[in-house]
N, C-alpha and C positions, 0 to 999 in steps of 0.2 A: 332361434328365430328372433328371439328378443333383440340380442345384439347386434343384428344384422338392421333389424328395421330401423328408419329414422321415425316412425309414426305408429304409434301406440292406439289401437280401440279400447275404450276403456266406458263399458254400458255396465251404468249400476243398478242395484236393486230398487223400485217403484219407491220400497218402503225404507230402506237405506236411508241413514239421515250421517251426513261427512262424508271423507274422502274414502275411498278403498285402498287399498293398500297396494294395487297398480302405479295409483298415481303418487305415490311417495318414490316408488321404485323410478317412475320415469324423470322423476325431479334428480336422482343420483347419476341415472343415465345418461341427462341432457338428452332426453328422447321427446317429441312433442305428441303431446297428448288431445285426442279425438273424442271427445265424452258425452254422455248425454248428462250430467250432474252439474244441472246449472248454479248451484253452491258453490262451485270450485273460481266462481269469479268473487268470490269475498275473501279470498285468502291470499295474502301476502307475496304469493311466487305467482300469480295470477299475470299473463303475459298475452297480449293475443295475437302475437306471433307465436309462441307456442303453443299457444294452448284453443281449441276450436271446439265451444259446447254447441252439441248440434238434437235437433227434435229427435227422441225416437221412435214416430210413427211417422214423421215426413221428416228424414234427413235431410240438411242441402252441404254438400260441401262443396268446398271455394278450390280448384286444381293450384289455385297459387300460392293455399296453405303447406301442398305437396312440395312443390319447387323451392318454396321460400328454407331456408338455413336457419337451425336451431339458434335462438339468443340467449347468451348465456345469462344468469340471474346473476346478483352480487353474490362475493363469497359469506356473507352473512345470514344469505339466505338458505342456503346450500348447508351451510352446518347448524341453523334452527332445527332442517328437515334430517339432520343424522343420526347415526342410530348411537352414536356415543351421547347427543345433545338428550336422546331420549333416553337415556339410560342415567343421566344426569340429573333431569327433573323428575324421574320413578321415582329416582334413592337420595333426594335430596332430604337433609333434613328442616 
């Protein structure tokens, strides 16, 4: 189902504080992301064609966020968010 969709729901926890772990997956994807985690507009790959934070007690969404084509991020961004980059800053010394 993941791979089929271009649009991602991604409703975090109240108490949740950062991203979940959806939205690293849909940054590998180039999938765009549907959230209610208005946090996600201070991070780096933050795009608002891809990415639509919307209320979770009064949603509104926009059908031309639907239509509109994934944009792609730089490739520097794309390897900050990988799981080698992460694996790099764990065991660095």
């Amino acid at each position: 189902m993941f791979s089929q969709s271009s649009v991602v729901l991604d409703i975090h926890h109240p108490m949740q504080s950062g991203l979940t772990m959806r939205t690293i997956e849909c940054i590998g994807a180039e999938k765009k992301i549907l959230t209610t985690n208005l946090d996600i507009v201070n991070y780096d790959f933050y795009n608002p064609r891809n990415i639509l934070v919307i209320d979770r007690v009064n949603p509104v969404v926009n059908q031309d966020f639907f239509e509109s084509a994934y944009e792609k991020l730089p490739p520097d961004v794309y390897n900050r968010y990988s799981l080698k980059s992460w694996l790099n800053e764990i065991f660095s010394d």
